[in-house]
C-alpha positions as CSV (number, residue, x, y, z in Angstrom):
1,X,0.0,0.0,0.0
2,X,2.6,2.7,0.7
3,X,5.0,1.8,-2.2
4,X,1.5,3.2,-4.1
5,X,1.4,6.1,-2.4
6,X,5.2,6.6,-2.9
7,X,4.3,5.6,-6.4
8,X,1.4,8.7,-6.9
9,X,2.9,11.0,-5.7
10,X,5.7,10.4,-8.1
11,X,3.9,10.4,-11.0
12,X,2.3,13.9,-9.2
13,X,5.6,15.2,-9.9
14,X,6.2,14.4,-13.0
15,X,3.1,16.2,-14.0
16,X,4.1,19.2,-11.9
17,X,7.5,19.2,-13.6
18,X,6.2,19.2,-17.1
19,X,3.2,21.7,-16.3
20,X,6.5,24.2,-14.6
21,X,8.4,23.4,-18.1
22,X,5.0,24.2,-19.9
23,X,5.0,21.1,-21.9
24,X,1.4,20.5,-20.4
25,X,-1.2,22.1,-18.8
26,X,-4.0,20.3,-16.4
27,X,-6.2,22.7,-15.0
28,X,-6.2,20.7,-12.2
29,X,-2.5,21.7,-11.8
30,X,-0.8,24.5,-13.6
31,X,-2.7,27.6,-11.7
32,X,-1.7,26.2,-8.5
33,X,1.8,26.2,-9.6
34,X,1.7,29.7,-10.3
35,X,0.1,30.4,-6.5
36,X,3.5,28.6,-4.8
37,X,5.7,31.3,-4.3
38,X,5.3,34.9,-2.9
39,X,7.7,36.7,-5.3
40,X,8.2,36.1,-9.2
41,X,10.7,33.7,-10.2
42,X,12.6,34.0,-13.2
43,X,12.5,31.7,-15.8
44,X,15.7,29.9,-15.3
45,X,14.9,29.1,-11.5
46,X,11.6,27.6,-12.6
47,X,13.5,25.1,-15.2
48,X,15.9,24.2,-12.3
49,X,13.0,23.5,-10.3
50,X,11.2,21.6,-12.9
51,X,13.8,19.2,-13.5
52,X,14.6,18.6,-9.6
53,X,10.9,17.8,-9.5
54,X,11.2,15.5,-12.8
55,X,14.2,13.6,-11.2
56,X,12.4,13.2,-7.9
57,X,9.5,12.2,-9.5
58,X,11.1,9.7,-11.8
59,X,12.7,8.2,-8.6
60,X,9.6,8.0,-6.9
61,X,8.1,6.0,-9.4
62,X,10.9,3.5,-10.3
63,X,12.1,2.6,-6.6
64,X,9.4,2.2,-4.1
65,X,10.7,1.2,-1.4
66,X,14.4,2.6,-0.4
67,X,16.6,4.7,1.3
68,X,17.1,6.6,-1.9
69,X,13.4,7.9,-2.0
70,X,13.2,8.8,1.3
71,X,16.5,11.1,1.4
72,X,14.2,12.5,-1.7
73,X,11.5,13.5,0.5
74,X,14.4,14.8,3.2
75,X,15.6,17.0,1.1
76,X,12.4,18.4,-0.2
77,X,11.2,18.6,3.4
78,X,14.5,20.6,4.2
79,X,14.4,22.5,1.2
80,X,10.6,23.7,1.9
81,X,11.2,25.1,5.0
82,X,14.2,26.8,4.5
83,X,12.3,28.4,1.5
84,X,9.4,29.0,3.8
85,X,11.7,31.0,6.0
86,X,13.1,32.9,3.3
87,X,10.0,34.0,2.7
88,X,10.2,32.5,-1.1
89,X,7.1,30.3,-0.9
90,X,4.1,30.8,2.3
91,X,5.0,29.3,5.7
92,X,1.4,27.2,5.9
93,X,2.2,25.7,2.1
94,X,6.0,24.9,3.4
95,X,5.0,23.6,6.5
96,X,2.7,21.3,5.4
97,X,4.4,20.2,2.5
98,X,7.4,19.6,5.0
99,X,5.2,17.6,7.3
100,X,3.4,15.4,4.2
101,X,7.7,14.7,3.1
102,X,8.5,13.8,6.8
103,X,5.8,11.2,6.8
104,X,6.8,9.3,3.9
105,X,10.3,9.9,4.1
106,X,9.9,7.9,7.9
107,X,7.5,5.6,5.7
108,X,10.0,4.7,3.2
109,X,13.1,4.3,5.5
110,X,10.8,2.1,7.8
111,X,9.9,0.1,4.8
112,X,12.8,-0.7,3.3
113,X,14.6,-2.4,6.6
């Protein structure tokens, strides 16, 4: 059941990724993109962005269950927050994105021992 969960949320970001490098748009995902962060970001940042979220993505789906997927979700946890405190993205979006990464980070590092 969790290497599922593992496995949506991976394919979630390889949407997100695409819809950031405007090779799709789903109107289920594309304007809340563009609500993420609290300043503009230039295009080049976006790109970097969008491939980071391909890669994780593309791990996420390939390796359910391993150490490698949850430092993934460390490092966006880590990542959010410190963005959240920069003041880049909205403390409520950072923290619960944070806390959502924390969980399934734990989840896969429990699972794959």
């Amino acid at each position: 059941m969790f290497g599922y969960v593992v496995f949506l949320d991976g394919v979630y970001d390889v949407l997100c990724a695409l819809c950031m490098l405007n090779v799709l748009w789903l109107p289920v995902i594309s304007p809340r993109l563009a609500s993420v962060f609290c300043r503009p970001v230039d295009p080049m940042t976006m790109r970097c962005l969008a491939y980071w979220t391909l890669t994780n993505g593309l791990v996420r789906c390939s390796v359910r269950r391993d150490n490698l997927v949850g430092y993934t979700y460390a490092i966006e946890a880590m990542s959010c927050i410190v963005e959240g405190y920069a003041g880049n993205i909205s403390m409520g979006q950072a923290a619960f994105v944070m806390c959502v990464s924390c969980v399934l980070c734990y989840g896969s590092w429990s699972k794959s021992r």
